[in-house]
C-alpha positions as CSV (number, residue, x, y, z in Angstrom):
1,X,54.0,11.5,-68.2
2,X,56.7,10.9,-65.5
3,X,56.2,12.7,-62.1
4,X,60.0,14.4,-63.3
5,X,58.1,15.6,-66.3
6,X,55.1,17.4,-64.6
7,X,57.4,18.9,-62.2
8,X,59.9,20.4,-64.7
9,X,56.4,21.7,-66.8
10,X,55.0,23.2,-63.8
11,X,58.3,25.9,-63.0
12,X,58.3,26.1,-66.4
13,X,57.3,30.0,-67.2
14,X,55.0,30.4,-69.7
15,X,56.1,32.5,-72.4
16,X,54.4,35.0,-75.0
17,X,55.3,32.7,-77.3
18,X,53.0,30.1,-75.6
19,X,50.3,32.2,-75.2
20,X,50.1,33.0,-78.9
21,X,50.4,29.8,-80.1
22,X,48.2,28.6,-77.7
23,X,45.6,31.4,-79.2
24,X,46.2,31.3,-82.9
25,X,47.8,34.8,-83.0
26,X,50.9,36.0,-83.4
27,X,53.3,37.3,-80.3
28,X,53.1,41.3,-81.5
29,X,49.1,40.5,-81.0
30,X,49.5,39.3,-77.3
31,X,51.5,41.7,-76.3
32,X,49.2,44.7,-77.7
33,X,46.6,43.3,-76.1
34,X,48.7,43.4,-72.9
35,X,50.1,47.0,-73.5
36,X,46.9,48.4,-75.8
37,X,44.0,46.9,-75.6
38,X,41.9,49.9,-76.6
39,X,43.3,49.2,-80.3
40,X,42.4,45.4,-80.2
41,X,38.7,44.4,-81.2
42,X,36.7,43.4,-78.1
43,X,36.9,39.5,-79.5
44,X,40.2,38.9,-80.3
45,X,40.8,40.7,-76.5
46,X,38.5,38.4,-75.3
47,X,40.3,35.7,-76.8
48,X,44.1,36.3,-76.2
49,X,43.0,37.1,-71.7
50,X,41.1,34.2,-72.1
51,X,44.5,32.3,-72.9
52,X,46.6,34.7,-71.0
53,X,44.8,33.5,-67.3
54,X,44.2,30.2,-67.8
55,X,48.1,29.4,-68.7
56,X,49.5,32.1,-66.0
57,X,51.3,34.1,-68.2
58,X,53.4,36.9,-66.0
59,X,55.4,39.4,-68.4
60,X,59.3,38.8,-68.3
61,X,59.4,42.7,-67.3
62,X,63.2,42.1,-67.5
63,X,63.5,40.1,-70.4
64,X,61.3,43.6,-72.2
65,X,63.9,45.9,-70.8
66,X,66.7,43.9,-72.6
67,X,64.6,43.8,-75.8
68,X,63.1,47.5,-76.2
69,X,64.3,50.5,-75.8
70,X,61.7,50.8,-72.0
71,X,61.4,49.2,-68.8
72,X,57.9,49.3,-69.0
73,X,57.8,51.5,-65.9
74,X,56.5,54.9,-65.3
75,X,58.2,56.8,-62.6
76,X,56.0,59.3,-60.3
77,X,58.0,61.6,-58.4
78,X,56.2,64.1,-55.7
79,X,57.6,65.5,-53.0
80,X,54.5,64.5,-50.3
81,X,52.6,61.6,-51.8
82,X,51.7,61.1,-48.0
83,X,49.5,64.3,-48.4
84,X,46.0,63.2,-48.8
85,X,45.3,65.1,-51.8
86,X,47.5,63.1,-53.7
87,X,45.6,60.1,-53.1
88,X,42.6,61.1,-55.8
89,X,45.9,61.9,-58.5
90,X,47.6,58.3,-57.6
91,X,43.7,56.6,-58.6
92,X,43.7,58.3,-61.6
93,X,47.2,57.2,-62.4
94,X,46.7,53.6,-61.6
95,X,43.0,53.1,-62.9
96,X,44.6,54.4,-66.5
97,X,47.8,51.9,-66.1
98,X,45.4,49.1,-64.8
99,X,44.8,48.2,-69.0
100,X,48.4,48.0,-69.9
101,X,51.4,46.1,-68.8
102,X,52.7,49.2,-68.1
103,X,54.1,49.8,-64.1
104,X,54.0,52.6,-61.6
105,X,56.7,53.3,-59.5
106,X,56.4,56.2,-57.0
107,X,59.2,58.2,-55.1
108,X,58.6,60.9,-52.3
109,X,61.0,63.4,-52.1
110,X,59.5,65.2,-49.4
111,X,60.4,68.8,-50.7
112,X,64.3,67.7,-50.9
113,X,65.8,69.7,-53.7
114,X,69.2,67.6,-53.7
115,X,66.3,64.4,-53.1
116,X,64.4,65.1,-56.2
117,X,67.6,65.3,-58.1
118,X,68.8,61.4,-57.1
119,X,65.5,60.2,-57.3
120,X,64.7,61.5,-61.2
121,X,68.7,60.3,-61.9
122,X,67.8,56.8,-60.5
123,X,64.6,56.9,-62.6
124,X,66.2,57.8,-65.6
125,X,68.5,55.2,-65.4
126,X,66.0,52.6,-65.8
127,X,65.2,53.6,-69.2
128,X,61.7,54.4,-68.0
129,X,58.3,54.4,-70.2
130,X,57.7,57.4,-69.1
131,X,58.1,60.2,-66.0
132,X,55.5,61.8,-63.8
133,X,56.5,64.7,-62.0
134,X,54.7,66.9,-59.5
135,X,55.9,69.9,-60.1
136,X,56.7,72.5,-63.1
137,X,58.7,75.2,-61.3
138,X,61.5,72.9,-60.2
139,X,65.7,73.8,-59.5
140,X,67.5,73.6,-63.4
141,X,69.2,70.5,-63.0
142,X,66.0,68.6,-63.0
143,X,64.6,71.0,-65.8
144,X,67.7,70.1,-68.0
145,X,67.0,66.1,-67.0
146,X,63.2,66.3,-68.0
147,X,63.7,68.3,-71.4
148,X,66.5,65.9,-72.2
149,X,65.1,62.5,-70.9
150,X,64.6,59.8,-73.7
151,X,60.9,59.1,-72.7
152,X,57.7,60.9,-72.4
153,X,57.1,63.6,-69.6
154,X,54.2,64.8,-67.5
155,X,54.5,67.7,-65.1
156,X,51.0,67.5,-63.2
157,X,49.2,69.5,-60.9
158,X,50.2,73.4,-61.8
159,X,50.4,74.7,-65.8
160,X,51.7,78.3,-64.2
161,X,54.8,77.8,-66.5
162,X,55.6,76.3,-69.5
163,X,57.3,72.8,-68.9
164,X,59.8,70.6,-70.2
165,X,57.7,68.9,-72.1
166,X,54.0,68.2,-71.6
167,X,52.2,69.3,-68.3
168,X,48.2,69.4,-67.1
169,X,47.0,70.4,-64.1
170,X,45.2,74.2,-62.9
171,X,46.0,77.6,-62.4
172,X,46.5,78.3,-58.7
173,X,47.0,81.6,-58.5
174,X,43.5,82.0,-60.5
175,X,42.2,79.7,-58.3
176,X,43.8,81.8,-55.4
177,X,41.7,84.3,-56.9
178,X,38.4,83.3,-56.9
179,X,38.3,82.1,-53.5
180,X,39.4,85.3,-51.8
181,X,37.1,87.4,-54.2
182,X,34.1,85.2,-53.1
183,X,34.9,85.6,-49.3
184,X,35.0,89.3,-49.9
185,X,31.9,89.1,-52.0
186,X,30.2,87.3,-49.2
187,X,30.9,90.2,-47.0
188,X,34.2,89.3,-45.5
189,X,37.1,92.6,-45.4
190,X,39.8,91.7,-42.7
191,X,40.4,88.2,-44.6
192,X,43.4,85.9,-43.3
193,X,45.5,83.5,-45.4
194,X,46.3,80.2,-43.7
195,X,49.3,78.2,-45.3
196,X,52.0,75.4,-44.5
197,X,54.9,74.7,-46.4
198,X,55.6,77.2,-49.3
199,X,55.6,75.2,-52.2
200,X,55.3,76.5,-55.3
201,X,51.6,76.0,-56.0
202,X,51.1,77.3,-52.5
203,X,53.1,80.5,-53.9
204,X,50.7,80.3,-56.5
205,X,48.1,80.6,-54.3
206,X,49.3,83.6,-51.9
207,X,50.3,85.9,-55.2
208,X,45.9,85.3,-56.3
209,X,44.7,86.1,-52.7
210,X,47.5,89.1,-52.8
211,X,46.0,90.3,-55.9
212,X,42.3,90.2,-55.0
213,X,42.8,92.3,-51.6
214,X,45.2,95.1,-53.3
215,X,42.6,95.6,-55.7
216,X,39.9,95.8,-52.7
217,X,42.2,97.8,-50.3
218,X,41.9,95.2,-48.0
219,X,45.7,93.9,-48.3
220,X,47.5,93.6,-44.9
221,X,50.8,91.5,-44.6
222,X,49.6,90.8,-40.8
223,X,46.8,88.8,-42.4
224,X,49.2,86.4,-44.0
225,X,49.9,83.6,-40.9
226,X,51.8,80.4,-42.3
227,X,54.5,77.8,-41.1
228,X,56.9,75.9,-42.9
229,X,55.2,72.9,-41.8
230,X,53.2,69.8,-43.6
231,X,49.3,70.7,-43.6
232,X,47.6,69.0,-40.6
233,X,44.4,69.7,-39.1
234,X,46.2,70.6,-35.5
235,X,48.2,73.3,-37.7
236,X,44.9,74.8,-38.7
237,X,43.8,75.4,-35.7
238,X,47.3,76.6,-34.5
239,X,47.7,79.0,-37.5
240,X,44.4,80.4,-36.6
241,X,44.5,80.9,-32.9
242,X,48.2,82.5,-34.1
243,X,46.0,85.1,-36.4
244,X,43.6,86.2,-33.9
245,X,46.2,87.6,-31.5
246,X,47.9,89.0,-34.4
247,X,44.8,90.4,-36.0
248,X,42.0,90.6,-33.6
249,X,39.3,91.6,-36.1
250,X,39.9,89.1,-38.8
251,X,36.7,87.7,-39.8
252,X,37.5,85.1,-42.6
253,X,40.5,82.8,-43.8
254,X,41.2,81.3,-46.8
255,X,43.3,77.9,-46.0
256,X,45.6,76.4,-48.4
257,X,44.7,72.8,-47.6
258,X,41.2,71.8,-46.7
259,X,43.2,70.5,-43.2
260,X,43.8,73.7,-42.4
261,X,40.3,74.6,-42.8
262,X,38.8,72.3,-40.8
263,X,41.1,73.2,-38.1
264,X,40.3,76.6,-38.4
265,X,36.6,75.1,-38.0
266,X,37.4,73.3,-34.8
267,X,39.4,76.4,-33.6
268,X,36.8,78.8,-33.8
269,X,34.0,76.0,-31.9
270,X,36.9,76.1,-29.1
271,X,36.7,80.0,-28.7
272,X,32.8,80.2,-29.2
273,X,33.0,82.0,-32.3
274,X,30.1,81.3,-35.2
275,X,30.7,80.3,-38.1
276,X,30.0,81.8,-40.8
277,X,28.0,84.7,-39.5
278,X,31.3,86.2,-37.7
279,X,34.1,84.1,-39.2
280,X,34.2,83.0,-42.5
281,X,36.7,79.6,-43.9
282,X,37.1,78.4,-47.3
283,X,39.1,75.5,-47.6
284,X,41.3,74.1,-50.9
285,X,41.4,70.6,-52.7
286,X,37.5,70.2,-51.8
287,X,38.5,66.9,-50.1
288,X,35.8,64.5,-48.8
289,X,35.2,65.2,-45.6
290,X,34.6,69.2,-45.8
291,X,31.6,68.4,-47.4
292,X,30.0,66.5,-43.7
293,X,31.8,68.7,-41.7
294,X,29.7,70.8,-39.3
295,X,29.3,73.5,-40.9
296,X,30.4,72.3,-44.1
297,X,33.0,74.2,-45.6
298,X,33.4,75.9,-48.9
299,X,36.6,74.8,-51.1
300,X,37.9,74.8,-54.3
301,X,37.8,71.6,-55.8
302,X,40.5,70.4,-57.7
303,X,40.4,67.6,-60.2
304,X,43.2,65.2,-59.0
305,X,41.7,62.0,-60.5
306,X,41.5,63.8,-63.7
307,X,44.7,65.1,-63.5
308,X,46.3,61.6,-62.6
309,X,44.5,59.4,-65.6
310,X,44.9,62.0,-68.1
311,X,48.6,62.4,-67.6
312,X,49.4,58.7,-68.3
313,X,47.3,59.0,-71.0
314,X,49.1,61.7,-71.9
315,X,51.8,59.3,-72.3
316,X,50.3,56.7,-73.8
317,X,49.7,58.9,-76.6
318,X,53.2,60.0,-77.0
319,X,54.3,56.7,-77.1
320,X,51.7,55.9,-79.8
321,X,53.0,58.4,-82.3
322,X,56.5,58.3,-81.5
323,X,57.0,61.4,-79.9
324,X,55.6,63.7,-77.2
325,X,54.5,67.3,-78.8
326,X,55.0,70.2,-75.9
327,X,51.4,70.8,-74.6
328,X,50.0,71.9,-71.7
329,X,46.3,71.1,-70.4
330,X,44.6,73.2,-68.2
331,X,41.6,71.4,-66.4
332,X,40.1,73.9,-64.5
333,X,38.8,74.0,-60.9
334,X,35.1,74.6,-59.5
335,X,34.1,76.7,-55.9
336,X,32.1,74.6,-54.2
337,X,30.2,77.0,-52.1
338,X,28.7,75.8,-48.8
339,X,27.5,76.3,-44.8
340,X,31.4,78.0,-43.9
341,X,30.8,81.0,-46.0
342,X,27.4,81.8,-46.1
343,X,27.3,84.5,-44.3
344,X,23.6,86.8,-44.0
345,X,23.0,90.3,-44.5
């Protein structure tokens, strides 16, 4: 074979085609395997990868959008994907892609109203597989894109109202709940609230804590100390210091982000205050580090990996019988009790 020859055979892309020729299987074969291999025997999947690394087949990801009705991408819109809580709901949405051909594209829209408008428009428009959004109580434009949008849709992380069309995540104001009640329970009365930017599952949040201390007689609006801000540990311990001078007794806080909390920690090590025999902190998301903290803090731990595989899953199901039936999953939450609010006698 000429040197012309090999060159010309070495650009050249490798097509389905090839691969299931090269395999003995038709093309609708490869490319289930590709997209779902879950519903191919573990043999013939072995088979068609086999054939699908050595030749360095890549999917033509625009060649599919010209021939189906899909990009092959699913859109994930939040507005802070740079908060670290989202980083367990982005592992669950990748690990469940990571056995398709499917992509994930993400887009931040930093709490912009007019921002998650153009980004969901600009989604849209690329005739995506399907559409993750972080959020279910969103402005009506973006309501009236999602019910009408031609693909499957996901609203994750709060199932507080019905959505446009399929939605899992937890209740917060439950969750709200709980955590307040068990900081009274422990012995706590003049109990703060800590929160940054009032989002809605942060609303959520403030309406269960509200609850709980009306029905205790323990509700005071001067306990409520937040700041339109992103949650940072600084802001913690800003928010805190901000709620002892309002409210010299207080005694406990319940922190919308586990940031918070541990700024509230290192706020009240500052001032030579003990925790938890005369300051209490329970913390929310039950990220990793509240757990080695010193003390460790107590938190509600939220099941964002869960939350992230099983809404492309979600997806993948709609997609497999042709439809998405409205549903809406609620996964729950756990307290994970520890050092912060263990308070004696």
């Amino acid at each position: 074979m000429s040197a012309g020859k090999r060159q010309r055979n070495r650009h050249q892309r490798v097509t389905l085609s090839d691969v299931a020729q090269a395999a003995g299987v038709s093309s609708i074969t490869v490319s289930r395997t590709l997209r779902e291999p879950d519903k191919v025997s573990p043999d013939l999947r072995e088979t068609v990868l086999k054939f699908v690394d050595s030749m360095g087949y890549i999917p033509d990801f625009a060649a599919r959008a010209l021939a189906s009705s899909d990009s092959g991408i699913i859109g994930v819109i939040s507005p802070a994907l740079t908060n670290h809580a989202y980083l367990g709901v982005m592992r669950g949405i990748e690990d469940r892609v990571r056995s398709t051909d499917l992509r994930i594209q993400y887009a931040n829209t930093t709490y912009d109203p007019a921002d998650e408008v153009r980004q969901l428009k600009q989604f849209l428009a690329q005739n995506p597989t399907g559409i993750i959004f972080a959020n279910v109580d969103t402005n009506p434009a973006v309501e009236d894109m999602l019910r009408v949008a031609r693909c499957p849709v996901v609203q994750i992380m709060d199932v507080s109202k019905a959505p446009a069309n399929m939605a899992i995540g937890i209740d917060h104001k439950v969750a709200g709940e709980m955590a307040t009640r068990h900081l009274i329970e422990s012995g706590y009365r003049r109990i703060g609230l800590l929160g940054g930017r009032w989002d809605a599952r942060a609303r959520r949040r403030l309406e269960g804590y509200t609850a709980v201390m009306k029905e205790a007689g323990l509700y005071d609006p001067a306990l409520i100390i937040a700041l339109d801000h992103m949650t940072s540990v600084p802001l913690g311990g800003h928010l805190l210091d901000r709620l002892l001078q309002t409210v010299p007794d207080a005694d406990a806080a319940f922190c919308h982000h586990d940031e918070l909390a541990l700024g509230a920690v290192f706020e009240c090590q500052r001032r030579g205050i003990d925790i938890p025999s005369q300051f209490g902190i329970c913390g929310y998301n039950d990220m990793d580090y509240v757990a080695v903290s010193v003390p460790a803090i107590t938190s509600v731990r939220i099941p964002r990996y869960e939350i992230g595989f099983r809404a492309v899953d979600m997806i993948l199901r709609a997609l497999d019988r042709g439809s998405a039936s409205p549903s809406l999953v609620d996964l729950g939450f756990t307290l994970v009790r520890r050092a912060s609010t263990a308070r004696q006698g």
